[in-house]
Biopython code that builds the backbone (N, CA, C, O; Angstrom):
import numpy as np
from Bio.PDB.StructureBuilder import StructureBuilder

atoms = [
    (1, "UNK", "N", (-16.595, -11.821, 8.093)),
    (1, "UNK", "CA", (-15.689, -10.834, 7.567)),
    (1, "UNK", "C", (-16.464, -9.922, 6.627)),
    (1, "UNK", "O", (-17.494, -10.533, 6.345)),
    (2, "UNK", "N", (-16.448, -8.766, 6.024)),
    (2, "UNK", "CA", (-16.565, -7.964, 5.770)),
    (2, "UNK", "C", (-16.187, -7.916, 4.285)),
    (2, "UNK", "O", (-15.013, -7.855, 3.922)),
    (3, "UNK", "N", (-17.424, -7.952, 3.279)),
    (3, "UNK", "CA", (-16.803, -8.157, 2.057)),
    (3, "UNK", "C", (-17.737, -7.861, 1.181)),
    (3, "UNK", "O", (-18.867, -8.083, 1.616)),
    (4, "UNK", "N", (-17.694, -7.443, 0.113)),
    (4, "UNK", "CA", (-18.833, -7.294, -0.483)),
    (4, "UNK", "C", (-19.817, -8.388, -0.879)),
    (4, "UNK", "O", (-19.422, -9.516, -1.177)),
    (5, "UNK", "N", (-21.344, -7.978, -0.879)),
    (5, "UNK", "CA", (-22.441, -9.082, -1.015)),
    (5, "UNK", "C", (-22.055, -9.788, -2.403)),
    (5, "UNK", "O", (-21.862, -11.002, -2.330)),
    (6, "UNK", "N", (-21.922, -9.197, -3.622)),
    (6, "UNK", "CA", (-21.684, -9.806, -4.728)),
    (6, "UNK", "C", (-20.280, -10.274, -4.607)),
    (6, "UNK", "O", (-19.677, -9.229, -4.366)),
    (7, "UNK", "N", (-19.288, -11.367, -4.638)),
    (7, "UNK", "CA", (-17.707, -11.096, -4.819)),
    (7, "UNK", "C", (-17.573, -11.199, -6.188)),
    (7, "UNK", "O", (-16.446, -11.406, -6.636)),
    (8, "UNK", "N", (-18.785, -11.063, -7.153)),
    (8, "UNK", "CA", (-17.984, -10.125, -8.634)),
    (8, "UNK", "C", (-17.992, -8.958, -8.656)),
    (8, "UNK", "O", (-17.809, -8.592, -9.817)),
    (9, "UNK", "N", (-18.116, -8.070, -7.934)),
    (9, "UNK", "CA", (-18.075, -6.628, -7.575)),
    (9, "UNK", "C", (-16.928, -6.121, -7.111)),
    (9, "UNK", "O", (-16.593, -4.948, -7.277)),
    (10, "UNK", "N", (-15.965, -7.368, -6.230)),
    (10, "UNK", "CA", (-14.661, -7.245, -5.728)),
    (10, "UNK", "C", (-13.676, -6.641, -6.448)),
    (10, "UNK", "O", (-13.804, -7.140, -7.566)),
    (11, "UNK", "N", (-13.010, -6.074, -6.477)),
    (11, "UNK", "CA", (-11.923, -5.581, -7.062)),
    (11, "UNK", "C", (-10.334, -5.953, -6.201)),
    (11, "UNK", "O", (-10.234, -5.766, -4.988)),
    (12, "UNK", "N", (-9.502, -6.338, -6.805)),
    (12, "UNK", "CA", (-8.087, -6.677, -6.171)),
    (12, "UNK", "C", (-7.084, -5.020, -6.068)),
    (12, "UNK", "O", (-6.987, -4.039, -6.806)),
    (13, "UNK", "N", (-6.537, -5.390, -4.849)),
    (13, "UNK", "CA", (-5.868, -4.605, -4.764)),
    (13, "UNK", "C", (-4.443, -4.643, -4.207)),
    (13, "UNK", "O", (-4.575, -5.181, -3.107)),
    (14, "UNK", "N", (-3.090, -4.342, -4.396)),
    (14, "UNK", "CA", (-1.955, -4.694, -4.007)),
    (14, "UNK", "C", (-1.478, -3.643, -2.786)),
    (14, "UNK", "O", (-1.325, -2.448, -3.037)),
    (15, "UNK", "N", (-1.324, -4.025, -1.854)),
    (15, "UNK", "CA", (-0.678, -3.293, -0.729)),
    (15, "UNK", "C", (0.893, -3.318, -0.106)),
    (15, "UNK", "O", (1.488, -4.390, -0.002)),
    (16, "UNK", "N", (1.556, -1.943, 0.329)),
    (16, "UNK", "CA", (3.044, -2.569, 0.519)),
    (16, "UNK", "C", (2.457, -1.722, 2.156)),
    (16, "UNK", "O", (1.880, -0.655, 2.365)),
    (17, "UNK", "N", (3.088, -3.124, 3.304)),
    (17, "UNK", "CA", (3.231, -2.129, 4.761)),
    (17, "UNK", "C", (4.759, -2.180, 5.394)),
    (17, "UNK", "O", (5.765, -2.765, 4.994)),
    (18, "UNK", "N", (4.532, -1.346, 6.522)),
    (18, "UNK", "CA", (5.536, -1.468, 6.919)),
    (18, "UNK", "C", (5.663, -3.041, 7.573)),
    (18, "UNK", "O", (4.717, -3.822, 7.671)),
    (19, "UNK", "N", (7.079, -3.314, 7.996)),
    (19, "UNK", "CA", (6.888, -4.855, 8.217)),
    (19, "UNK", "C", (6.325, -4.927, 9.576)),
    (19, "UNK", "O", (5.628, -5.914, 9.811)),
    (20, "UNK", "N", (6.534, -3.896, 10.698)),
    (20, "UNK", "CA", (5.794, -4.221, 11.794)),
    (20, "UNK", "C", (4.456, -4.623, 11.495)),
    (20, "UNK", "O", (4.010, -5.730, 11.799)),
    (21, "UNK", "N", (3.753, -3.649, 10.846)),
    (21, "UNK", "CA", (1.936, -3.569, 10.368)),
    (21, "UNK", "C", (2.127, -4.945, 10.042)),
    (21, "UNK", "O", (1.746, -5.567, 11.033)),
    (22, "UNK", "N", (2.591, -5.890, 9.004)),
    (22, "UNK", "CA", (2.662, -7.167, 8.259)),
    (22, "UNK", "C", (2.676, -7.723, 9.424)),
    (22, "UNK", "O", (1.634, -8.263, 9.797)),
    (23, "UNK", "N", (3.822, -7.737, 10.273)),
    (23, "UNK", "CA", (4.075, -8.933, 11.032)),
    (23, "UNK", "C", (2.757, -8.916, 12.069)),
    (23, "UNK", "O", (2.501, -9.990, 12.612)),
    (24, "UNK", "N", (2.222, -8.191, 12.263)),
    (24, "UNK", "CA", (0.713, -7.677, 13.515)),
    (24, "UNK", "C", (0.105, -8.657, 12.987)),
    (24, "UNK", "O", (-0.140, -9.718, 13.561)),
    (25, "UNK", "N", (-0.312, -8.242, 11.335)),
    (25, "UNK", "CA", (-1.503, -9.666, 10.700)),
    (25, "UNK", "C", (-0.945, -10.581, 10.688)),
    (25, "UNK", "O", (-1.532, -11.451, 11.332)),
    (26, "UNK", "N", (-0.004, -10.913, 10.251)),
    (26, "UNK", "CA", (0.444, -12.348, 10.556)),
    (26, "UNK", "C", (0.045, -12.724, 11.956)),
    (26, "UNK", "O", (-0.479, -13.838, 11.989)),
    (27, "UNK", "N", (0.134, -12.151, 13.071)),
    (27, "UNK", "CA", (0.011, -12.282, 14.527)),
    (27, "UNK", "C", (-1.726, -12.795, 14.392)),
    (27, "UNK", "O", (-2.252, -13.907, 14.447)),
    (28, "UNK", "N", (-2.242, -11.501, 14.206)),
    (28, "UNK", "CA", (-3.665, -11.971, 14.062)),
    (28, "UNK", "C", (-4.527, -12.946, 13.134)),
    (28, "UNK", "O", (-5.695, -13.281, 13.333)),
    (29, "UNK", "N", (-3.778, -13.290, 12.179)),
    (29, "UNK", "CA", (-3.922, -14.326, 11.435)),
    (29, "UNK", "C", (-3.523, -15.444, 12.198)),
    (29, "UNK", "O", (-4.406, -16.293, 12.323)),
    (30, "UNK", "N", (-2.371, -15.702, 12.780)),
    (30, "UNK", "CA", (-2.139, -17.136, 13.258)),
    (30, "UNK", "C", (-3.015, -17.081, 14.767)),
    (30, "UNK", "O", (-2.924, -18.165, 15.343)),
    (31, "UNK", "N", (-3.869, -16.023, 15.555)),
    (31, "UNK", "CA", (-4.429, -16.475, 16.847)),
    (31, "UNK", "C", (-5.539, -16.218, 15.886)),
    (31, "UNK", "O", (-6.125, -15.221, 16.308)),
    (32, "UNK", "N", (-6.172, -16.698, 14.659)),
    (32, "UNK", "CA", (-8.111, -17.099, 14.375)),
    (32, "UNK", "C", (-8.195, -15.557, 14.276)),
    (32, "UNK", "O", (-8.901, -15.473, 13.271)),
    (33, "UNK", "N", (-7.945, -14.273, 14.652)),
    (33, "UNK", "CA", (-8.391, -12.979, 14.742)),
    (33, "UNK", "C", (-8.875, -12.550, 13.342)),
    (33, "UNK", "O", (-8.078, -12.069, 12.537)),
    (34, "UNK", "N", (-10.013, -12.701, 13.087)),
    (34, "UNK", "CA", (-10.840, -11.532, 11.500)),
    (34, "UNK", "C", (-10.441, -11.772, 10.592)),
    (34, "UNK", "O", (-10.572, -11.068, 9.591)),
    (35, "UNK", "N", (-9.564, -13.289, 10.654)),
    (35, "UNK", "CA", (-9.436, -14.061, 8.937)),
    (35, "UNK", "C", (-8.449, -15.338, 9.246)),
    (35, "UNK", "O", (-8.361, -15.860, 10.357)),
    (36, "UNK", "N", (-8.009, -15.591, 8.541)),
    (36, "UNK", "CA", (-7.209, -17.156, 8.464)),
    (36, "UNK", "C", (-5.879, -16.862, 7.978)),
    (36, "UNK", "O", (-5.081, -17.773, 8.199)),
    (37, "UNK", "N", (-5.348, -15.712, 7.297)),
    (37, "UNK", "CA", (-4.412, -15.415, 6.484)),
    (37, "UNK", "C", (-4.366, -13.868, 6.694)),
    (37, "UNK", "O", (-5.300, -13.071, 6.781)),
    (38, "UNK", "N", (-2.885, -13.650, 6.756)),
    (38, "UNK", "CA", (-2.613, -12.047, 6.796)),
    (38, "UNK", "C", (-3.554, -11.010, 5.646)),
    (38, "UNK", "O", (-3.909, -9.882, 5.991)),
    (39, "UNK", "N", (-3.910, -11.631, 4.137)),
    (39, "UNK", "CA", (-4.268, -10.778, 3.678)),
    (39, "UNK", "C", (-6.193, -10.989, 4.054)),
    (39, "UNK", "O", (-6.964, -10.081, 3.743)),
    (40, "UNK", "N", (-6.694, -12.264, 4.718)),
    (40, "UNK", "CA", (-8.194, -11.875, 4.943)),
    (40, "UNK", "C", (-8.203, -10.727, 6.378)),
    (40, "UNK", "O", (-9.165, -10.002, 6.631)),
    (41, "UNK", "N", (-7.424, -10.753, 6.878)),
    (41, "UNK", "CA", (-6.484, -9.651, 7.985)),
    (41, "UNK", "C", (-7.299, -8.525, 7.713)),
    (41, "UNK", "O", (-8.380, -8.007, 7.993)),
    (42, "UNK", "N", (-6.264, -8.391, 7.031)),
    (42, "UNK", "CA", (-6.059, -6.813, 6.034)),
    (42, "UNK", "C", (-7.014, -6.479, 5.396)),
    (42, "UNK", "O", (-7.285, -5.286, 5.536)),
    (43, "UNK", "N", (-7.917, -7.257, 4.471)),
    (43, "UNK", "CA", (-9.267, -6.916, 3.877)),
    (43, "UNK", "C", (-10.491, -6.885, 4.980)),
    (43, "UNK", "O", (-11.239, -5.913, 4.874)),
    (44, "UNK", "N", (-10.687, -7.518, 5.681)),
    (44, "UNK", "CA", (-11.738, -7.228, 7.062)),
    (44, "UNK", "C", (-11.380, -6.257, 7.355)),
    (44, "UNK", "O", (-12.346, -5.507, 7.216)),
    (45, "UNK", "N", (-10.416, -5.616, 7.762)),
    (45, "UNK", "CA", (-9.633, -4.106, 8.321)),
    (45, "UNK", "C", (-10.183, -2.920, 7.626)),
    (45, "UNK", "O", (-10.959, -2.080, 8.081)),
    (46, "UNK", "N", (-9.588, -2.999, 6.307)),
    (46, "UNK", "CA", (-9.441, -1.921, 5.193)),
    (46, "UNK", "C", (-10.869, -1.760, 5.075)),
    (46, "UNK", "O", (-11.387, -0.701, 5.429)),
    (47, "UNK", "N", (-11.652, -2.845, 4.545)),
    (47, "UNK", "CA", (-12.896, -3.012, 4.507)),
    (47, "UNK", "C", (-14.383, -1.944, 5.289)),
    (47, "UNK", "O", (-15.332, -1.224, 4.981)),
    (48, "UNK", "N", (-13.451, -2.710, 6.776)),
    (48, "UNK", "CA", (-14.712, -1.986, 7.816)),
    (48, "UNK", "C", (-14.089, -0.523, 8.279)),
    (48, "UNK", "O", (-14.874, 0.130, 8.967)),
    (49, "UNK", "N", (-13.032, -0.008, 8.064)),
    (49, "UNK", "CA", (-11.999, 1.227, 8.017)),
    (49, "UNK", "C", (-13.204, 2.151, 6.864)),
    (49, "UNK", "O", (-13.923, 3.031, 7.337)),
    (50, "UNK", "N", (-13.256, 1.819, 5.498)),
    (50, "UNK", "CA", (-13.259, 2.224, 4.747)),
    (50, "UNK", "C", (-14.794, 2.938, 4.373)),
    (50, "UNK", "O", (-15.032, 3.965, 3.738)),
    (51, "UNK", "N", (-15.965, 1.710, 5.203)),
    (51, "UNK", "CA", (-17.263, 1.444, 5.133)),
    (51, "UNK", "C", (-17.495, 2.586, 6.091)),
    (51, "UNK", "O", (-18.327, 3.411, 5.714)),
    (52, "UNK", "N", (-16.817, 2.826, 7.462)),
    (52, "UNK", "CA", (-16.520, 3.235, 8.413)),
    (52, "UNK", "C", (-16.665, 4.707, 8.293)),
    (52, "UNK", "O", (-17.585, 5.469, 8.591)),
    (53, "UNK", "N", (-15.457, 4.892, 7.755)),
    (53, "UNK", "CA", (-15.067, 6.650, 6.890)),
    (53, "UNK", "C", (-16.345, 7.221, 6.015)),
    (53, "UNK", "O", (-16.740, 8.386, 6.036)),
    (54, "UNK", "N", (-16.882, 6.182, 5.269)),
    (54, "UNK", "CA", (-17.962, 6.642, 4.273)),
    (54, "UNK", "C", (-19.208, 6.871, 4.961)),
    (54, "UNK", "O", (-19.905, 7.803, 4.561)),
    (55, "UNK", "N", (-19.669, 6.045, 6.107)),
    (55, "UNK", "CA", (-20.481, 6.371, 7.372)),
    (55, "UNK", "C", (-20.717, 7.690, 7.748)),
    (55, "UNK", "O", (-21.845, 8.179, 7.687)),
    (56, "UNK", "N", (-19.716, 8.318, 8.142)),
    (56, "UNK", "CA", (-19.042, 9.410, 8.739)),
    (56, "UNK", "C", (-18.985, 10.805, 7.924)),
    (56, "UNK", "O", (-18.712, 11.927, 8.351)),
    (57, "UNK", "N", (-19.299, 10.421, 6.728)),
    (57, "UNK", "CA", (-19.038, 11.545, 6.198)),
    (57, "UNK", "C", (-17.515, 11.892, 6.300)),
    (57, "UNK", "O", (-17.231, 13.072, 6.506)),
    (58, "UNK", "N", (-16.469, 10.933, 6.170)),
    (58, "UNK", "CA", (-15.148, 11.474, 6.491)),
    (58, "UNK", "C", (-14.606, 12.569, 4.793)),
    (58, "UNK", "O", (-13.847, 13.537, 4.844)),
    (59, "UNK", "N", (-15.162, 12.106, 3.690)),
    (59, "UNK", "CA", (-14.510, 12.527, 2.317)),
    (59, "UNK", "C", (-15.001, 14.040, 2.578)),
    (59, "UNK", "O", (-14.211, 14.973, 2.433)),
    (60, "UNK", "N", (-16.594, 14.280, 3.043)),
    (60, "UNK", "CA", (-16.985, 15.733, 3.218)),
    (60, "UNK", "C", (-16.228, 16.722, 4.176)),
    (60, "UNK", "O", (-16.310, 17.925, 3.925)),
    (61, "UNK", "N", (-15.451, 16.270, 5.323)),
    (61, "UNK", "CA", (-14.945, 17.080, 6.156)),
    (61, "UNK", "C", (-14.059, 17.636, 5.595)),
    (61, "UNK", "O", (-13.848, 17.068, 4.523)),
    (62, "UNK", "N", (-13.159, 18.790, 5.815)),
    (62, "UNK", "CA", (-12.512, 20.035, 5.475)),
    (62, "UNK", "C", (-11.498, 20.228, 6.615)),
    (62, "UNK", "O", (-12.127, 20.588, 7.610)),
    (63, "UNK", "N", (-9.821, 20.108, 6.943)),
    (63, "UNK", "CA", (-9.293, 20.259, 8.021)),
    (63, "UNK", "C", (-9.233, 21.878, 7.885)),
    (63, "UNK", "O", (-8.831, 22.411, 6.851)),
    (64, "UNK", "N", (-9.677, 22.624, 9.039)),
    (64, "UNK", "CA", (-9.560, 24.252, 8.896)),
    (64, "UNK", "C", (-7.991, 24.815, 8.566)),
    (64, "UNK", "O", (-6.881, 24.358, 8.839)),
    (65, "UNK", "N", (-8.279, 25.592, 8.106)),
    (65, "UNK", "CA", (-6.604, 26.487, 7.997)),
    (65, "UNK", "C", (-6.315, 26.787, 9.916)),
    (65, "UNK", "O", (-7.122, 26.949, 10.832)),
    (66, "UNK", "N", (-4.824, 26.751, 9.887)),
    (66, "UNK", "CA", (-4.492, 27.035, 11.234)),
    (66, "UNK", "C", (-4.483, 28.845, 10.863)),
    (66, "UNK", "O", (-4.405, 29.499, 9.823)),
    (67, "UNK", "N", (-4.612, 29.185, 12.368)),
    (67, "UNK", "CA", (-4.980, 30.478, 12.698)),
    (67, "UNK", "C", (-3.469, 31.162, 12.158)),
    (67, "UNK", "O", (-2.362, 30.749, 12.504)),
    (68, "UNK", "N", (-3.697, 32.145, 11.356)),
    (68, "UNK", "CA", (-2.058, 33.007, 11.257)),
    (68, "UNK", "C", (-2.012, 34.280, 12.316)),
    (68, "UNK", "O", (-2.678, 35.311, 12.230)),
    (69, "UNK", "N", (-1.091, 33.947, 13.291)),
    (69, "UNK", "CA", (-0.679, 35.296, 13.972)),
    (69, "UNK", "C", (0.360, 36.245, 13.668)),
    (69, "UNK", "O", (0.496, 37.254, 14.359)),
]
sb = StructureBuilder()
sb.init_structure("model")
sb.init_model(0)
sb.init_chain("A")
sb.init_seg("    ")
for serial, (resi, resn, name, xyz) in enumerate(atoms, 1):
    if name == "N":
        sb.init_residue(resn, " ", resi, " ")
    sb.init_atom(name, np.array(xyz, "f"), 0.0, 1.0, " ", f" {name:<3s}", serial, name[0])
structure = sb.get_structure()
């Protein structure tokens, strides 16, 4: 799983989802899928989502203005 090398570096964080999203990790939590528990779920997710975006250069991109006719 996906976590930081130090876990005193970790920081906690509280999340509200919708209950479908919840009930998914629960799903993937109870078939072994990327943690043991809905919230190691959710932190492998957010985690490699997040590592992912910063990869990418996602914070630098700019969505263009739509064209005015």
């Amino acid at each position: 799983m996906a976590r930081p090398e130090n876990r005193s570096d970790a920081r906690a964080l509280n999340l509200t989802l919708p209950r479908e999203a919840f009930d998914y990790l629960v799903l993937l939590a109870t078939l072994g899928k990327l943690g043991r528990t809905e919230n190691e779920v959710a932190t492998h997710i957010l985690v490699r989502e997040v590592y992912g975006m910063f990869e990418r250069g996602f914070h630098e991109q700019r969505i263009p203005a739509a064209d005015q006719e």
